[in-house]
N, CA and C of each residue as an Amber inpcrd file, in Angstrom:
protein
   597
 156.9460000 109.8260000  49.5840000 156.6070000 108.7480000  50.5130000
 156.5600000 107.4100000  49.7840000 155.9360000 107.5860000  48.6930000
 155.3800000 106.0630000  47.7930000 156.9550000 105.7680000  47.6600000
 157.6770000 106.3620000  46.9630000 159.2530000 106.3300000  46.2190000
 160.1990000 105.7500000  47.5680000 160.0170000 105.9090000  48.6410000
 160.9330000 105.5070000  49.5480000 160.7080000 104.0120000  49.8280000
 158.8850000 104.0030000  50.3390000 158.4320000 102.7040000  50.4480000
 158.6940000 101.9180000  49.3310000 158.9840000 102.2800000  48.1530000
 159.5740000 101.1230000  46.9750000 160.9470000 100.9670000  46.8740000
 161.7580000 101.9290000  47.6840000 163.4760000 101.9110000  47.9040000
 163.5930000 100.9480000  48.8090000 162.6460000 101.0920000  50.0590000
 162.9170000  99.9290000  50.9310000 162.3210000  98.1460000  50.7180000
 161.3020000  98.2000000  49.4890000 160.5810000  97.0530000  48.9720000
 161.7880000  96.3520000  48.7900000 162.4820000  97.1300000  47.7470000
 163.6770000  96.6270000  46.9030000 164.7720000  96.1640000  47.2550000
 165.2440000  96.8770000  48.4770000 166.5380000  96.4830000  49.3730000
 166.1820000  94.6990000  49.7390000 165.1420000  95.2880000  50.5550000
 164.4080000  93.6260000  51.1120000 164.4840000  92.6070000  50.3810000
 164.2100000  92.8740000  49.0130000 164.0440000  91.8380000  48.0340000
 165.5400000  91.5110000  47.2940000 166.3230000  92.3850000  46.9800000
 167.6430000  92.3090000  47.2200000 168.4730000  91.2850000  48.3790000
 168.1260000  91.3190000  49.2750000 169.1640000  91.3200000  50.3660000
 168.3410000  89.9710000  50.7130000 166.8690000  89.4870000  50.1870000
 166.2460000  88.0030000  50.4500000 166.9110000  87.0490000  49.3400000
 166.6920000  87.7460000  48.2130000 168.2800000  86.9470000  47.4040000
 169.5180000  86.8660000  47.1530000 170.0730000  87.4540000  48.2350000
 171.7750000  87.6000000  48.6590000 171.7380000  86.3680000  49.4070000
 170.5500000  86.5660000  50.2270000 170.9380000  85.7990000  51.9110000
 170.5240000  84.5340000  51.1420000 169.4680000  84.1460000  49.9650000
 169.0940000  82.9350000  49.3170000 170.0930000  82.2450000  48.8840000
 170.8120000  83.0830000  47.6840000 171.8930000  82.3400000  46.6110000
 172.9070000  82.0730000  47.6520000 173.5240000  83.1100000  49.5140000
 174.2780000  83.1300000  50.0520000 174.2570000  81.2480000  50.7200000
 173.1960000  80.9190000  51.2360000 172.6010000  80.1610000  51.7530000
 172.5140000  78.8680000  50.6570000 172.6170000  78.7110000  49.2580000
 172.3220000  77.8880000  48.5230000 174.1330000  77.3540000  48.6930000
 175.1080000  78.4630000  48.4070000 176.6450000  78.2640000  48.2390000
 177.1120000  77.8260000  49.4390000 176.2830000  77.7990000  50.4010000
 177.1350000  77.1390000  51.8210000 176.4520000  75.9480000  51.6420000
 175.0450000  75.6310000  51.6010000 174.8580000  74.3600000  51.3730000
 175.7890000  73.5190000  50.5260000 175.7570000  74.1280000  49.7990000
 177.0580000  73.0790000  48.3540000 178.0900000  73.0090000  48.9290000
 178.8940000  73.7840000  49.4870000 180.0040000  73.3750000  50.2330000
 179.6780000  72.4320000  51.6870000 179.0450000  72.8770000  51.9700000
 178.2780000  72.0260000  53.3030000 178.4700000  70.6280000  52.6660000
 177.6700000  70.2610000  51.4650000 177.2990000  68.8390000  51.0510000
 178.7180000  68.3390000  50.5140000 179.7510000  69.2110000  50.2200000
 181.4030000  68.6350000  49.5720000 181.6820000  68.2170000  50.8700000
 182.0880000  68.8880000  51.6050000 182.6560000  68.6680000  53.2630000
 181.8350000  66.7700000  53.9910000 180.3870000  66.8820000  53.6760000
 179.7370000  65.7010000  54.1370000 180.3180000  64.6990000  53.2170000
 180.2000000  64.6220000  51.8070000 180.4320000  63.6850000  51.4680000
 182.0540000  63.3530000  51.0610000 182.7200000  64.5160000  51.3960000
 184.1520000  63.8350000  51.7970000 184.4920000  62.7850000  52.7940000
 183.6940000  63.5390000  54.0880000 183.9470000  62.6720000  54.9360000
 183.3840000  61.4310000  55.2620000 182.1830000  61.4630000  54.2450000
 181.5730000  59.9920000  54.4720000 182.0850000  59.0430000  52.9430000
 182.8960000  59.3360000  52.5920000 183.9580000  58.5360000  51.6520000
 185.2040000  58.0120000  52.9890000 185.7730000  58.9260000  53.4050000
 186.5860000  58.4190000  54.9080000 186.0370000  57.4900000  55.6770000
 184.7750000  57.5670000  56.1280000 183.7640000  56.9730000  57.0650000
 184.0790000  55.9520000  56.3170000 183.4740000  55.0080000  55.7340000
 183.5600000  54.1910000  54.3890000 184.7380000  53.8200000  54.2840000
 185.9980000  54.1100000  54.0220000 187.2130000  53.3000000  53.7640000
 187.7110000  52.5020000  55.4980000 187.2340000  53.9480000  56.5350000
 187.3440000  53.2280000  57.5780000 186.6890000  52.1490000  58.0930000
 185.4790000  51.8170000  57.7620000 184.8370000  51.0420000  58.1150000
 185.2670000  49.6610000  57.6250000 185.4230000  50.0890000  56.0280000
 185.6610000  48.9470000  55.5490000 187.0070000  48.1230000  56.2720000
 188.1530000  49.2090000  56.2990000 189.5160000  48.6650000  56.5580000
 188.9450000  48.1620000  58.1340000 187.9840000  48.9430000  59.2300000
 187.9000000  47.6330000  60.4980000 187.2760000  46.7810000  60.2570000
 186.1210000  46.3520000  59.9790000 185.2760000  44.8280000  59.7260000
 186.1800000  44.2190000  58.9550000 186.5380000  44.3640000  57.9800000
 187.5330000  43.9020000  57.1180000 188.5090000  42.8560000  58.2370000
 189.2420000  43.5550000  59.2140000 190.6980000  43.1470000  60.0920000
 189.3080000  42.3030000  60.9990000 188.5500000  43.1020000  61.2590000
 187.6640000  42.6260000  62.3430000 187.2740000  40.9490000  61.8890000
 186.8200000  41.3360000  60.8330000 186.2390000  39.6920000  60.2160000
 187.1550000  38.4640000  60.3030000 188.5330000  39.1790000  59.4000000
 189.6230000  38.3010000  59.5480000 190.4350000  37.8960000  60.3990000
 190.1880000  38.2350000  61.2840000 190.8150000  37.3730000  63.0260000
 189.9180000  36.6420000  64.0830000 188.8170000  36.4050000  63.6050000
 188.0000000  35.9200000  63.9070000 188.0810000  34.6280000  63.8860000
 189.1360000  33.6140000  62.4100000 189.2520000  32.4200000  62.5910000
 189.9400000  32.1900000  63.4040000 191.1930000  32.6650000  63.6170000
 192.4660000  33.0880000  64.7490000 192.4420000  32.7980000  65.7380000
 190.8900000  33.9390000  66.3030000 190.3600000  33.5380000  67.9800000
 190.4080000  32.1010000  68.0510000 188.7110000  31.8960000  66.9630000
 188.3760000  30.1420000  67.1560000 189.6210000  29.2180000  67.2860000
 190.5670000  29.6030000  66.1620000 191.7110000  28.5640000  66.5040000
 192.3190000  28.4150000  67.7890000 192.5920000  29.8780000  67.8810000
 193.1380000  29.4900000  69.6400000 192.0920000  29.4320000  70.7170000
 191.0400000  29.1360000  69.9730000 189.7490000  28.9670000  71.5130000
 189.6030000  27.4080000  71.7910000 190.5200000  26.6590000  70.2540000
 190.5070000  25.0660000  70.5040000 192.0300000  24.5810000  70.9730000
 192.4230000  25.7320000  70.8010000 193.7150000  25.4590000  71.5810000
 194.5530000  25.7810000  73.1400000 193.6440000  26.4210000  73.7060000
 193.7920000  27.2840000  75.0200000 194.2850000  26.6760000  75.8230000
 195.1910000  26.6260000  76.9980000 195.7740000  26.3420000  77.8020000
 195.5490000  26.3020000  79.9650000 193.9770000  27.7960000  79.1470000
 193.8950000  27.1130000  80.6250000 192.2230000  28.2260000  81.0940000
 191.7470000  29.0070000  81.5510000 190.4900000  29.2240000  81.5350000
 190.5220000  30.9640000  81.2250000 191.9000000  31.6610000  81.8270000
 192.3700000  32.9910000  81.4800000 191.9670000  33.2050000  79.7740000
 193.3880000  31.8740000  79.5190000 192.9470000  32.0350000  77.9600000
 191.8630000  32.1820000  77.3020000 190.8420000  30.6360000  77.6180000
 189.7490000  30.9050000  76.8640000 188.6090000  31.8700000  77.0040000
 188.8250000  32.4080000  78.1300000 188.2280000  33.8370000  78.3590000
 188.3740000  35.1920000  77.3780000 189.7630000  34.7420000  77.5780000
 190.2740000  36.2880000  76.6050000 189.8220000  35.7180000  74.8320000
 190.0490000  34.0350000  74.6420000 189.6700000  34.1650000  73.3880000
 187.8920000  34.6840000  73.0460000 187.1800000  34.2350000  73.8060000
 186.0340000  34.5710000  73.6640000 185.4190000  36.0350000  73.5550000
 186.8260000  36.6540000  74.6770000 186.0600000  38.1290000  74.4660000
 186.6860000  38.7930000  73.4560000 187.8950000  38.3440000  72.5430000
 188.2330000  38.3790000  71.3520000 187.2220000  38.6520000  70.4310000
 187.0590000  36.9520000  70.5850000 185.5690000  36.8260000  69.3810000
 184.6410000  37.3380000  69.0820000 183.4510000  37.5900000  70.4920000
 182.7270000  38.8400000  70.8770000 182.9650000  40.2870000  70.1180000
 184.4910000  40.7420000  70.5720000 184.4600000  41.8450000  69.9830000
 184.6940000  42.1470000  68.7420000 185.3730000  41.2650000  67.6990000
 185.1570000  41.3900000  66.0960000 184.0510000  40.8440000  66.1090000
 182.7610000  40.5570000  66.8050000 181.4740000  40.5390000  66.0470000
 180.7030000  41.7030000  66.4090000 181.3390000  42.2120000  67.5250000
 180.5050000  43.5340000  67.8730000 180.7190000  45.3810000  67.3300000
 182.3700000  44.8650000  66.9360000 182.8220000  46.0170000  66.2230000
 182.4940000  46.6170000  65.0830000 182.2500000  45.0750000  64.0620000
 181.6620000  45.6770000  62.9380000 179.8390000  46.2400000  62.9990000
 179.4790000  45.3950000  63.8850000 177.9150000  45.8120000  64.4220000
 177.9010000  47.5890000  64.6310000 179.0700000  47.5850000  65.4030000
 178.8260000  49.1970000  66.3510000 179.0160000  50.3290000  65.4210000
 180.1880000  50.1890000  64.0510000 180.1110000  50.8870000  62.9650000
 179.4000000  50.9880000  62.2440000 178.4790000  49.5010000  61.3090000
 177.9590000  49.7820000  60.5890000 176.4920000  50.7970000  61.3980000
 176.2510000  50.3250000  62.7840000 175.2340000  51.3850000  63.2890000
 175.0330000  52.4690000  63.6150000 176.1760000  52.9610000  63.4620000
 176.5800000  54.2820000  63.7050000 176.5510000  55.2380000  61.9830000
 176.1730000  54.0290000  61.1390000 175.7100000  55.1270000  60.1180000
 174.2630000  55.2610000  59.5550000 173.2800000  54.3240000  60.3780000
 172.0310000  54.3220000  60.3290000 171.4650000  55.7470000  60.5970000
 170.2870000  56.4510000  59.6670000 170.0740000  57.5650000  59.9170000
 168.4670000  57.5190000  59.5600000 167.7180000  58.3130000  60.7490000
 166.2050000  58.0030000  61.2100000 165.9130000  59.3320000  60.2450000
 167.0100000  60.3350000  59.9600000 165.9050000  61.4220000  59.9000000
 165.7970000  61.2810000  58.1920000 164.4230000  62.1870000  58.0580000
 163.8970000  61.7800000  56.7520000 165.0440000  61.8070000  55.6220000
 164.5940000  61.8100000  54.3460000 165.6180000  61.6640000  52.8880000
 164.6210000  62.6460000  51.9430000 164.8790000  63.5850000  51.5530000
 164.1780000  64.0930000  50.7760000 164.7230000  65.3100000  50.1110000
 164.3230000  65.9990000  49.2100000 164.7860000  67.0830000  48.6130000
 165.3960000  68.3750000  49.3350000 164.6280000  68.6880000  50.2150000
 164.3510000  69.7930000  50.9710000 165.5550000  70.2670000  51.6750000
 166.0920000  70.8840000  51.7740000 167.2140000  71.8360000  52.3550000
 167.5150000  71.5930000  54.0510000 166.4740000  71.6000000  54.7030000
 166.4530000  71.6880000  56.0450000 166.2560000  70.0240000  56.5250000
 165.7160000  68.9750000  55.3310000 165.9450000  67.5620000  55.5290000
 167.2490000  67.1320000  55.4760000 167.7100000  67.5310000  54.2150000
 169.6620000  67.4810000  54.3630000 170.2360000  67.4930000  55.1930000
 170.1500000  69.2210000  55.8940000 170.8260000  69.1530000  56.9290000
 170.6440000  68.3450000  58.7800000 169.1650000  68.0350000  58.4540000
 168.9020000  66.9850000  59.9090000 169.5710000  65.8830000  59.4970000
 169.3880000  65.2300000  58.7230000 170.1230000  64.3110000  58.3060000
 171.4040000  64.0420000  58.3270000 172.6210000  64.9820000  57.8470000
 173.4600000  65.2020000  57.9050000 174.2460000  65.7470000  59.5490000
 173.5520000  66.0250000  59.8480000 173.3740000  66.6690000  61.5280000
 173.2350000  65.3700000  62.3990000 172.3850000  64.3990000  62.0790000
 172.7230000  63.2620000  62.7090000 173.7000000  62.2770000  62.7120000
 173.6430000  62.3030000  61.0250000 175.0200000  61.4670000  60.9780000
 176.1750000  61.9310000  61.6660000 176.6630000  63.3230000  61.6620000
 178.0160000  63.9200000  62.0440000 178.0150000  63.5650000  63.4320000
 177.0090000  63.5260000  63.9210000 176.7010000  63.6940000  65.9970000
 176.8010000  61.7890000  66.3680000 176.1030000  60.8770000  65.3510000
 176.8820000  59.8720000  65.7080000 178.1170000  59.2820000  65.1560000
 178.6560000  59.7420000  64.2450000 180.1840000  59.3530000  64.0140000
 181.1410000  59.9400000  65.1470000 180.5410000  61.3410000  65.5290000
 181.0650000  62.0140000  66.7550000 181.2970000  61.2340000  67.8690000
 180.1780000  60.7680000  68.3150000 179.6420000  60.2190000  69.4630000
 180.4180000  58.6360000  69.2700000 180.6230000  58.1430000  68.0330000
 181.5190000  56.6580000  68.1100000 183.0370000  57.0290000  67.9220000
 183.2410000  57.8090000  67.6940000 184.9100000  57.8460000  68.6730000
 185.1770000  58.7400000  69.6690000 184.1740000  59.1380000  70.3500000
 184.0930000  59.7370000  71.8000000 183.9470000  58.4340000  72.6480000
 183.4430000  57.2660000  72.2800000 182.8790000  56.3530000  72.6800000
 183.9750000  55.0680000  72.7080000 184.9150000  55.4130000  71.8160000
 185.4120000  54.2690000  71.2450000 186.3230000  53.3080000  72.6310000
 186.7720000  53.9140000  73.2630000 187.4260000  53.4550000  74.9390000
 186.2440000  52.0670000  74.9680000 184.9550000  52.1240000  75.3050000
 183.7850000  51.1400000  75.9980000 183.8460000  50.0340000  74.7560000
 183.7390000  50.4020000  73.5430000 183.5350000  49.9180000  72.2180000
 184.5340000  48.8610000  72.1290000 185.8010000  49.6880000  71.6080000
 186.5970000  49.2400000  71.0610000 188.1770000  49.0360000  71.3560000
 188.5480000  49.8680000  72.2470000 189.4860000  49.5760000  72.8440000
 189.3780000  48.6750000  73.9240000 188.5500000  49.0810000  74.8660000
 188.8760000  47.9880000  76.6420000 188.5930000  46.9040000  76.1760000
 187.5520000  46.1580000  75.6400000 187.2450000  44.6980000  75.0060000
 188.1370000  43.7370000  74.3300000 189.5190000  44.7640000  73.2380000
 190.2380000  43.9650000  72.5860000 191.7550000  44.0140000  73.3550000
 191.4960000  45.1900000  73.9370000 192.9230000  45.0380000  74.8460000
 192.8060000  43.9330000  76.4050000 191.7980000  43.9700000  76.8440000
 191.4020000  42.8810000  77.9850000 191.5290000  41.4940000  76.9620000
 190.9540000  41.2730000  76.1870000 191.4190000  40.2700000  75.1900000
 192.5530000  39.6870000  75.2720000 193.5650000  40.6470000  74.7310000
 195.0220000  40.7490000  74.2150000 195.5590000  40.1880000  75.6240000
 195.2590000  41.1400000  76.7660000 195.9800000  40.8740000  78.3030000
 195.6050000  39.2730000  78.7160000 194.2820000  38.8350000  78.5850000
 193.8900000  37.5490000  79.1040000 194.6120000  36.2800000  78.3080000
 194.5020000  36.6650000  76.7170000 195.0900000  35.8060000  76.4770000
 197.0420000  35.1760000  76.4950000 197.5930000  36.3330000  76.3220000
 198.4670000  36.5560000  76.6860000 199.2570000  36.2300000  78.0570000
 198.6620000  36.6660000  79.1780000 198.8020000  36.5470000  80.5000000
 198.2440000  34.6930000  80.8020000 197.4500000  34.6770000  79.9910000
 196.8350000  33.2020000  79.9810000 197.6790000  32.1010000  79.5050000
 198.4060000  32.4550000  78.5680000 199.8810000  31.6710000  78.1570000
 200.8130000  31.1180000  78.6970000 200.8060000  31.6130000  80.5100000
 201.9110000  32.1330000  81.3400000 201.3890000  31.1710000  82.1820000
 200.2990000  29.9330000  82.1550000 199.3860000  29.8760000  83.2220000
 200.5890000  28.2690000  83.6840000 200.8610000  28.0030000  84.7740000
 201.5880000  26.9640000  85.2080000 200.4750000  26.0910000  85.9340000
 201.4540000  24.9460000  85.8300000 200.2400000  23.5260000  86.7780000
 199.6680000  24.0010000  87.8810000 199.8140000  24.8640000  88.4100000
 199.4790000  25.2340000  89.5740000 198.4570000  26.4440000  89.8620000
 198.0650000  26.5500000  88.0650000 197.4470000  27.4990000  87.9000000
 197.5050000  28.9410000  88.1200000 199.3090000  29.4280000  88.2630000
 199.6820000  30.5910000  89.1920000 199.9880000  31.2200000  87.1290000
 200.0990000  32.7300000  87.3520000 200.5930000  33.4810000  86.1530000
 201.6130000  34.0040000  86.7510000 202.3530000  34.6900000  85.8970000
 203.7310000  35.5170000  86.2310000 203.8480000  36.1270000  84.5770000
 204.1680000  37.5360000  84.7620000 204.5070000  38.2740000  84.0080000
 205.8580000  38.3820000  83.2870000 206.2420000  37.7470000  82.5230000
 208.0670000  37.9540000  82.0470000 208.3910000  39.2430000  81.7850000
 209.7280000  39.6460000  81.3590000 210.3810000  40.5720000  81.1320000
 209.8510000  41.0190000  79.6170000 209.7550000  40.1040000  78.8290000
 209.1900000  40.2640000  77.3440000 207.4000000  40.3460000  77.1880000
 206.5130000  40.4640000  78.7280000 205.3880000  40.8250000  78.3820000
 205.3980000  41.8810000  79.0230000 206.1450000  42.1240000  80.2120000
 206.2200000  43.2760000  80.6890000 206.5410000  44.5220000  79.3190000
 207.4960000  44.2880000  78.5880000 207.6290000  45.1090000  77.3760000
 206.4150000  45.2710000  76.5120000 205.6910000  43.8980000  76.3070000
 204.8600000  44.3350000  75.1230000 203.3260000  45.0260000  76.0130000
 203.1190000  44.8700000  77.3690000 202.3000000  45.4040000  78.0530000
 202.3770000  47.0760000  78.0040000 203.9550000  47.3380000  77.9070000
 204.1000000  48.8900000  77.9470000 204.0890000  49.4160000  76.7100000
 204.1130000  48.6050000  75.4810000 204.3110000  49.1910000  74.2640000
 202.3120000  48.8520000  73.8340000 201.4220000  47.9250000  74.7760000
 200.1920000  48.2030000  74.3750000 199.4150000  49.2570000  75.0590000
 200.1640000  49.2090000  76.1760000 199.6150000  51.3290000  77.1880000
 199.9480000  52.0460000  75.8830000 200.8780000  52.5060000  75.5370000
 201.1470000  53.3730000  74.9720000 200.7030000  53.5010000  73.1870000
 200.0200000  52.2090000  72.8240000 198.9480000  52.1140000  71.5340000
 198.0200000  52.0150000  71.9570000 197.3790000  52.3230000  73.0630000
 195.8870000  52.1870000  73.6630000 195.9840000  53.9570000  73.9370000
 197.2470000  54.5470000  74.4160000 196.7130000  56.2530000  74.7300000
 196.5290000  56.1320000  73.5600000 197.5980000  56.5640000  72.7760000
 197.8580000  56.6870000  71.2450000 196.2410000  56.6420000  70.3490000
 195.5570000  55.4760000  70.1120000 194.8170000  55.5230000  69.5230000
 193.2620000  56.2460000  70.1330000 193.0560000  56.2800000  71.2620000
 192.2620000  57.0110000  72.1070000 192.6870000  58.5650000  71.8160000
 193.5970000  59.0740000  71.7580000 194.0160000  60.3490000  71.7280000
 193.7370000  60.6210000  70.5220000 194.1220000  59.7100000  69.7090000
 193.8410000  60.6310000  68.1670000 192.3510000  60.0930000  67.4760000
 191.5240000  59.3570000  68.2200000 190.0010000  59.3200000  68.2440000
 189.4530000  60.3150000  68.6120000 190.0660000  61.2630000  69.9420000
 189.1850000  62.2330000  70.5960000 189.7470000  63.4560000  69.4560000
 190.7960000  63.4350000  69.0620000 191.6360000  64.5020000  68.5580000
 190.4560000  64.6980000  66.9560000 190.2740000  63.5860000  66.0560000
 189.6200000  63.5650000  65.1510000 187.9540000  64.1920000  65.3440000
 187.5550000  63.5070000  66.5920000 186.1480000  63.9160000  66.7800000
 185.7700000  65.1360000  67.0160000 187.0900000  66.0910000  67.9850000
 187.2470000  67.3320000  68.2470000 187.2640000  68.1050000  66.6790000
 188.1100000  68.0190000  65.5810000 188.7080000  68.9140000  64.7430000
 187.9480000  68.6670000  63.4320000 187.5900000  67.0890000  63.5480000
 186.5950000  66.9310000  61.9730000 185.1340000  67.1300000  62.1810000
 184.7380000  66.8020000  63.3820000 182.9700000  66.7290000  63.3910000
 182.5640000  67.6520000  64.1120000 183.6230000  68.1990000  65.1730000
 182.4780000  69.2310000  66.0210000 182.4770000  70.6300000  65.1370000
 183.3220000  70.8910000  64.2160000 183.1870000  72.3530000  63.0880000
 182.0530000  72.2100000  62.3540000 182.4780000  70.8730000  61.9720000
 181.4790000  70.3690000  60.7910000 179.6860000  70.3440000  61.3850000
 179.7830000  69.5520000  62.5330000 178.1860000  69.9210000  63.7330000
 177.5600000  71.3580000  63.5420000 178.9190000  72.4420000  64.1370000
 178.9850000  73.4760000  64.8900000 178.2250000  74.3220000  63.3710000
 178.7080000  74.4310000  62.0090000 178.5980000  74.7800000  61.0090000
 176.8670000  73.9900000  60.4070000 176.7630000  72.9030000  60.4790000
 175.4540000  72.4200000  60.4920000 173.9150000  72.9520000  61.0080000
 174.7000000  73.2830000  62.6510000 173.9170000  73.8260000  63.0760000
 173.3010000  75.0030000  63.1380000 174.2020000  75.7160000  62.9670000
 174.2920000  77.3270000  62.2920000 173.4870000  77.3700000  61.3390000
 173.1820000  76.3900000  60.5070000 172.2490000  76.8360000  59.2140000
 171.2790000  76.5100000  59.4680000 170.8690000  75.1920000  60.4530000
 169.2400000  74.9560000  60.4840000 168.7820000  76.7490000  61.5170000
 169.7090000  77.1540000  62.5400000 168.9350000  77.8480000  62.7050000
 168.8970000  79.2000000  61.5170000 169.8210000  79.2380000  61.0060000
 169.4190000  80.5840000  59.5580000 167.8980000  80.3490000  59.0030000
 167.6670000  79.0170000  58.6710000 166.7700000  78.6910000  58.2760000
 166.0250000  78.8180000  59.0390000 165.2540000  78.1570000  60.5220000
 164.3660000  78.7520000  61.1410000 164.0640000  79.8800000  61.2060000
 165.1710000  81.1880000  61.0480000 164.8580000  82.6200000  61.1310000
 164.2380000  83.4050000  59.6340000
């Protein structure tokens, strides 16, 4: 009886440091995977505020140069949105949950960050696309504006109107496509361990 109850002590204690060291090696890979992608996060950011910052004189220039009220509309909501773009990224890497040693702090942490980088190119349509493409259309269309205050569409905006549909799916598609294939595994895998850990 004693001899069995110490066969089964042992398994237990065995199989609590399988599931330990098992649990230490996914974390480490867990933490390669995070901080790959927040090296990506990071070049992206930089490369939009970066473009974002630098067209910003552009707007102003053509906000002293506008032609008629379309225009200076669209320049303004130009402007607006390279000041709001870099705002909406850099906030999207602000993170509430604690910083500390602890295993199960990591992963809240890390769990938040992934769910709002998620959540800003699920988002990115309200953000970042409709604002700079209404932009693009006002000012553009605003160009067109006659004494009479009437617009008309040419043959050469009609073209670049269909070639900006088709970089507005385009970049929407491969926002949702990224958020789908890089963050929801990466979530899905996150989450999986806080609950190992609760159990």
């Amino acid at each position: 009886m004693q001899l069995d109850d110490l066969k089964q002590d042992w398994q237990e204690t065995v199989a609590s440091q399988t599931s330990t060291e098992s649990l230490t090696e996914v974390i480490a890979t867990l933490e390669k995977q995070t901080t790959k992608i927040d090296k990506e996060i990071k070049r992206r950011d930089l490369l939009e505020i970066s473009i974002a910052i630098l067209l910003i004189p552009f707007w102003i220039y053509g906000l002293f140069n506008t032609v008629g009220t379309m225009q200076t509309m669209g320049y303004i909501t130009a402007i607006v949105s390279c000041i709001y773009i870099p705002y909406k990224l850099l906030n999207a890497k602000k993170v509430s949950a604690l910083k500390s040693s602890s295993v199960k702090d990591f992963l809240m942490r890390e769990k938040q960050k992934v769910e709002q980088q998620k959540q800003l190119l699920e988002s990115i349509v309200w953000w970042y696309i409709a604002p700079l493409t209404l932009s693009i259309i006002l000012i553009t269309l605003g160009s067109t504006a006659t004494e009479s205050s009437m617009f008309y569409v040419t043959d050469f905006l009609q073209k670049y109107y269909l070639f900006l549909a088709m970089l507005v799916i385009g970049i929407y598609f491969l926002n949702k496509r990224a958020a789908k294939k890089k963050f929801t595994p990466l979530l899905e895998n996150i989450e999986q361990r806080l609950a190992e850990l609760k159990n």
